[in-house]
N, C-alpha and C positions, 0 to 999 in steps of 0.2 A: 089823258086820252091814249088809246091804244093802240100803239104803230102797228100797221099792215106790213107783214116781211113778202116785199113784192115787189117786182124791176121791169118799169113800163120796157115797151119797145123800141124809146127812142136813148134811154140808158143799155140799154143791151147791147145797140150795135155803135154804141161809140166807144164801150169797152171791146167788143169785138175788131171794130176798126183801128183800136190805139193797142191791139197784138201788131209783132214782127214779122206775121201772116198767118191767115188762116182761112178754112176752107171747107166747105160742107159736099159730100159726095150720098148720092142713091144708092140704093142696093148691088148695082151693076157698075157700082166704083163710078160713074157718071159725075162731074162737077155742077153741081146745083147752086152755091153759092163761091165765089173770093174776094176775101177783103180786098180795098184797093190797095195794100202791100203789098199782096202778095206776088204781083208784077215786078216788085223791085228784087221779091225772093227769086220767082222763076223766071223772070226776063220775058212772063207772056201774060197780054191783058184779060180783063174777063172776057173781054169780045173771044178771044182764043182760045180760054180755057170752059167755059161753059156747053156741052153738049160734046165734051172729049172725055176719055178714061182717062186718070190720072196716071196712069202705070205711060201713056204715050209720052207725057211731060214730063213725067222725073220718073225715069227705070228703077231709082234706089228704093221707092215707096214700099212700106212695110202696110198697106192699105186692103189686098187682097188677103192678108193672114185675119185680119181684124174680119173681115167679111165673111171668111170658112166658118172661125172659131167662136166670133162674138165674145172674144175678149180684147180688153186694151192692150196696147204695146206702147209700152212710153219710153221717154229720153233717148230717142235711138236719132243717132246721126244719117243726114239726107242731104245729098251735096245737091244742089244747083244751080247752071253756070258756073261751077268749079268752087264755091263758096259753102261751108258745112254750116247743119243747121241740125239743134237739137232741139224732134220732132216729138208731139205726142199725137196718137191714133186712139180715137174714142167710138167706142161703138153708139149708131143710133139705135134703141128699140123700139118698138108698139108696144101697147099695151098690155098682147099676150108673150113679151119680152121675144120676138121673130127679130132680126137683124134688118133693121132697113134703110143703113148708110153707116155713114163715118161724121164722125167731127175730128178736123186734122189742124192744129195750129200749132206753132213755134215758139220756143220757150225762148232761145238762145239761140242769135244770128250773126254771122262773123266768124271771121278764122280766130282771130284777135280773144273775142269772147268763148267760142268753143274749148280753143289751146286755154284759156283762166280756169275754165269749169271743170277740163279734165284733168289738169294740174291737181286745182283742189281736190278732184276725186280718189287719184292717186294716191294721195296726201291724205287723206281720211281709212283710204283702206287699207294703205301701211300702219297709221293707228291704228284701226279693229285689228290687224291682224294679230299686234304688240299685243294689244288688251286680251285677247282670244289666248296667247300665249302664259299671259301672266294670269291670267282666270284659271287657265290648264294648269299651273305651275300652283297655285293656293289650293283648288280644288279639287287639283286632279293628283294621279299618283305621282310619292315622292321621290320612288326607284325604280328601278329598271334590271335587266337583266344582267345589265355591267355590275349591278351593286351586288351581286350575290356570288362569294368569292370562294375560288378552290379551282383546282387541276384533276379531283379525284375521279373515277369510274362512278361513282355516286352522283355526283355534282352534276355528269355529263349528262347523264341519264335524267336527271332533277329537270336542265336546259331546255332537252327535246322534247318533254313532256310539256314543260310551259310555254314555247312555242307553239307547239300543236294545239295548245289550252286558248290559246293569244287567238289563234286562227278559224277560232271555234266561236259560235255564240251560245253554246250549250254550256249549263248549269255546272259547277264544279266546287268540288267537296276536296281540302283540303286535311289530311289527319298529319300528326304528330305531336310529340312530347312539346312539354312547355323551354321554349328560348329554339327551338329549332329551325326558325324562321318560316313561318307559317305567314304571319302577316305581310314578309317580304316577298314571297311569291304571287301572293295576289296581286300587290302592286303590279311586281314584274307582265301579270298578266292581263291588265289595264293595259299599262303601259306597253304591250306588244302588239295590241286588237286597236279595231277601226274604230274603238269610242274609245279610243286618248286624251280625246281634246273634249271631252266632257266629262261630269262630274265623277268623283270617285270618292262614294261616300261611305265613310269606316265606323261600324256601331259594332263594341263589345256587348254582347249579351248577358253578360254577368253583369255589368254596369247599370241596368234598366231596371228599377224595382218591377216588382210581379204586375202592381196594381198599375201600372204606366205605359206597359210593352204597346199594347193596342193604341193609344195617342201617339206615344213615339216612334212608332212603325208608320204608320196609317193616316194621322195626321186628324184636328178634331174642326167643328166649322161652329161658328157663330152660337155663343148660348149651350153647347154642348154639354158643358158641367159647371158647376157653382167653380170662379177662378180661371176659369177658361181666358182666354185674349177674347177681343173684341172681336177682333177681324176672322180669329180661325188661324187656325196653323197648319202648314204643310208638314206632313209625315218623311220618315227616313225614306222611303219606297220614292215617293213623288220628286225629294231631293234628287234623287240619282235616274228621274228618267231619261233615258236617251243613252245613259252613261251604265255603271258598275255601282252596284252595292256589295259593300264584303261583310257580313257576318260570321265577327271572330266568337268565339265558343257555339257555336251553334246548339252544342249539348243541350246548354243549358236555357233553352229554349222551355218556356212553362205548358203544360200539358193544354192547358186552355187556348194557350198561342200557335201550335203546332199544326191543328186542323186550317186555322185563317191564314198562315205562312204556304201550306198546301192549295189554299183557293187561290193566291196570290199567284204562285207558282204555275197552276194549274188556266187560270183563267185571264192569268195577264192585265186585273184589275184589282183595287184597293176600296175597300169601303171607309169614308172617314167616320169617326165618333159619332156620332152625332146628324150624318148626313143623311139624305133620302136617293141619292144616287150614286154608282159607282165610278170612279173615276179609271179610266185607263192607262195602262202605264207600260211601257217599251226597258227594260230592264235586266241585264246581266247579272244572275245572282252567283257571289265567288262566295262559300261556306267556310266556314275553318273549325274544326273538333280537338281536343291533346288528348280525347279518348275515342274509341272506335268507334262509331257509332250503330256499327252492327253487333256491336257488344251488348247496349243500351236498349238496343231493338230482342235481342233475344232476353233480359231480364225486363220487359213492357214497360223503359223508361222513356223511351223515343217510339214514334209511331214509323211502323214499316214503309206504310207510303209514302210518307212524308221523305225519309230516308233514299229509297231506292227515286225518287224523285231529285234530291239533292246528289246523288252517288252517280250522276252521267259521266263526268270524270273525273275520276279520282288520282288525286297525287298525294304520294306518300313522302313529308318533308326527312330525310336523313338526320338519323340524330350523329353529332358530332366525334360519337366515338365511332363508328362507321365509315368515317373519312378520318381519321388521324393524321394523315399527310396533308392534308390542308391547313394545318395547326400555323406550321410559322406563317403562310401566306396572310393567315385572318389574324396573326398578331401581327404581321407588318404593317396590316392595315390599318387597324384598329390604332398604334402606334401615331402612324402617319395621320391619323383624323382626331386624333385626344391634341395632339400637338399642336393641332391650330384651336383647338376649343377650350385646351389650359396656357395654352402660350410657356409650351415646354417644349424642350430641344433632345428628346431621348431619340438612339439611333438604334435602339436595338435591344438584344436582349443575349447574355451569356451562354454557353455550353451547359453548364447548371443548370438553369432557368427553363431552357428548353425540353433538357431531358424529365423533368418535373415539368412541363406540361404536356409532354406526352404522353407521362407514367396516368395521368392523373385520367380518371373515368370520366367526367363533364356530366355529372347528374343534368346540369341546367343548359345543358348544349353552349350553343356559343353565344348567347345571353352572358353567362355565366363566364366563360371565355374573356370578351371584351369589359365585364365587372373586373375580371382577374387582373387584366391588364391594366387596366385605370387604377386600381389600387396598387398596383406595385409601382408605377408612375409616381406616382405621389410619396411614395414612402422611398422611392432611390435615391440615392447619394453622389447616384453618377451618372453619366450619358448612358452607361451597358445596364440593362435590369441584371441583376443579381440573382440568384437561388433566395436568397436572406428576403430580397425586396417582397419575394412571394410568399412572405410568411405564412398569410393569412391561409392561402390556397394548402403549403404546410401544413398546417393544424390538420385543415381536412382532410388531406390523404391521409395522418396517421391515427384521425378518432376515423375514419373509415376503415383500415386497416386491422383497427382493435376492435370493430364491430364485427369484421370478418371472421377474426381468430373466434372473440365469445361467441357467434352465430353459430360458428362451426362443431361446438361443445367442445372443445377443446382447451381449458384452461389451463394446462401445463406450464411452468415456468421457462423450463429452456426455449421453446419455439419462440417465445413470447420475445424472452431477450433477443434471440437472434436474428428477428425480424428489427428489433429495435435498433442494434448495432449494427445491422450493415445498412440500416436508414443516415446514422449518426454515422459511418464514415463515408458514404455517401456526401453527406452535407456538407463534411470537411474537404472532400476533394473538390468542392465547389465554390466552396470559402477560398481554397487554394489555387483555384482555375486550374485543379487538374494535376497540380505540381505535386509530386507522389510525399519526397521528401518536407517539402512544405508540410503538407497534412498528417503525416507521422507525428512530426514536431507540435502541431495542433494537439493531436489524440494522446501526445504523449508516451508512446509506441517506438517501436524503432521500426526503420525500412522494412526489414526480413518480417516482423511479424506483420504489417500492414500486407506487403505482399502476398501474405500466405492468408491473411484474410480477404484481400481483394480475389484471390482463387476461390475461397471456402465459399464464396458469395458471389460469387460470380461477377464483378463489378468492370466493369472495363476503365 
């Protein structure tokens, strides 16, 4: 047989009756009904309180906001007789939903029990906050503008741009070469703006096959495509609402993708695969290119709008020969953070060493930089990096050197050599830390003609 979901009137008010008090008011805040508690809560009987305004009997009453607004206000503390109590305020309606009363009853009565509940509450909201923090900390950025290191005129300039970028909720286009720290700046510009604490969601473009971009952007729903999930899946766009999305290469964005990236952009909505409705989305989009993309736009590989859409501001990341004085600082760094991640004690780096990496161009910026350093890590023999330790990064400067001279048309023998030998005494003053005699004795040379080639070469 089939139970009736239904609560005569003599269950009603013995659950009403066995609350800590509670209380029915008219439109005009007037008391219409109190349980018999509720003389123990207010210290006055129904005879007292029936045909009074509430607001007479307890001043602290949150009961006239409910009456303006016609909305609830709950858990809010109401003292009286000196005794706190945590109160909820319920609006009455009519049928054409008009306001016409309150329902006021006590959840929690007592100093005793109040002081337990706010305790807990304290205690729950120092956890969300923890959790809130470690949520930010997995999904949100994982640098900041302390991580992005140099003293240069470049660097300085790099700072104030991403600040002002931080401060901004407009659109931003990232350009430079590859290892220049493109991806680090976007963080930084999460991590500087008022959506920190929400998600910061990082998709290469190049990484997304062609036939995939529109699911992994946009996200598909139920049935969508043969393999599809059950449930539907959220898109990159949706992942990061409220937060940052950074799209690193943007270039290479598919022609077919470009227009839907500009509706996106443009209308602040996502259409899923598969769906019949547009979903709305609140979203910071940080771009990243290692080619121009006004380049792109003028050979009709990128769409103009699209472009001057993404270009609201633009930052230009510094490539590493551009700052050369920053060199030892990001190898001290770099130094200082391989050493906790190999569990290696190097303190530093030689005269040698240094002067070869400042010699050296940095095709791959300071990607390329902290490779360099990691690998001479590994191959030292001692606390100091050596010139020798940077073999590797050696080879490079001198099959780059030799591509200079052949580029040049210049195949001539002697230039050839004498590029070569004052590389090779070079090395040996390095080998020698400097020591003039030492390196004679290496080259097999005497003082006088080393000298007269440290002149011919200009070598200090």
């Amino acid at each position: 047989m089939e139970q009736k979901n239904k609560l005569d009137q003599a269950c009603m008010m013995q659950f009403i009756e066995n609350l800590d008090a509670a209380a029915v008011l008219d439109e005009t805040g007037t008391y219409i009904y109190v349980s018999p508690s509720w003389q123990r809560f207010t210290g006055h009987t129904a005879q007292d309180a029936l045909g009074r305004k509430v607001w007479e009997l307890l001043p602290d009453t949150h009961a006239p906001e409910v009456l303006r607004t016609g909305k609830p206000v709950l858990a809010q503390v109401v003292r009286a007789q000196g005794v706190p109590a945590v109160t909820n305020y319920i609006p009455r309606l009519d049928a054409n939903g008009k306001v016409i009363g309150v329902f006021i009853y006590v959840i929690v009565y007592g100093k005793q029990n109040v002081d337990d509940v706010s305790a807990r509450l304290s205690e729950l909201s120092r956890e969300v906050e923890f959790y809130k923090k470690e949520l930010s900390r997995i999904r949100g950025a994982r640098y900041s503008m302390d991580n992005i290191i140099g003293k240069s005129d470049a660097i300085q300039r790099l700072k104030e741009q991403i600040y002002q970028a931080a401060h901004s909720a407009s659109t931003v286009l990232i350009e430079g070469e590859t290892g220049s720290g493109k991806e680090l700046i976007a963080h930084a510009i999460h991590a500087g703006g008022v959506r920190r604490s929400a998600n910061f969601v990082r998709v290469n473009c190049s990484a997304i096959p062609a036939e995939l971009m529109e699911s992994e952007f946009f996200g598909y729903v139920t049935g969508a495509f043969t393999g599809a999930a059950k449930k539907g899946k959220a898109g990159r766009f949706e992942l990061a609402n409220k937060g940052s999305i950074f799209l690193d290469e943007v270039n290479l964005l598919t022609p077919t993708m470009q227009p839907k990236f500009l509706r996106v952009l443009q209308e602040r909505e996502i259409d899923p695969v598969g769906g019949d409705k547009s979903i709305p989305i609140d979203v910071r989009v940080i771009a990243a290119s290692n080619i121009p993309l006004e380049a792109l736009v003028e050979t009709g590989q990128f769409r103009s709008d699209l472009y001057y859409r993404l270009n609201v501001i633009r930052i230009q990341a510094p490539t590493l020969r551009e700052r050369k004085e920053d060199i030892p600082l990001l190898v001290e760094n770099f130094i200082r953070q391989l050493n906790r991640q190999l569990g290696m004690v190097i303190e530093g780096v030689g005269p040698g060493s240094m002067e070869l990496l400042m010699d050296y161009d940095w095709p791959g910026n300071v990607r390329e930089l902290q490779y360099a350093v990691e690998s001479a890590m590994n191959a030292a023999a001692s606390p100091i990096l050596r010139r020798k330790d940077f073999f590797q990064l050696e080879q490079r400067l001198q099959a780059r050197k030799r591509r200079q001279v052949t580029s040049s048309g210049d195949f001539r023998l002697r230039p050839a050599r004498q590029a070569f030998e004052r590389e090779f005494i070079r090395d040996a003053l390095a080998a020698a830390n400097g020591n003039r005699a030492k390196a004679a004795g290496l080259l097999g040379i005497s003082r006088t003609v080393l000298y007269e080639k440290l002149e011919q070469y200009q070598l200090k």
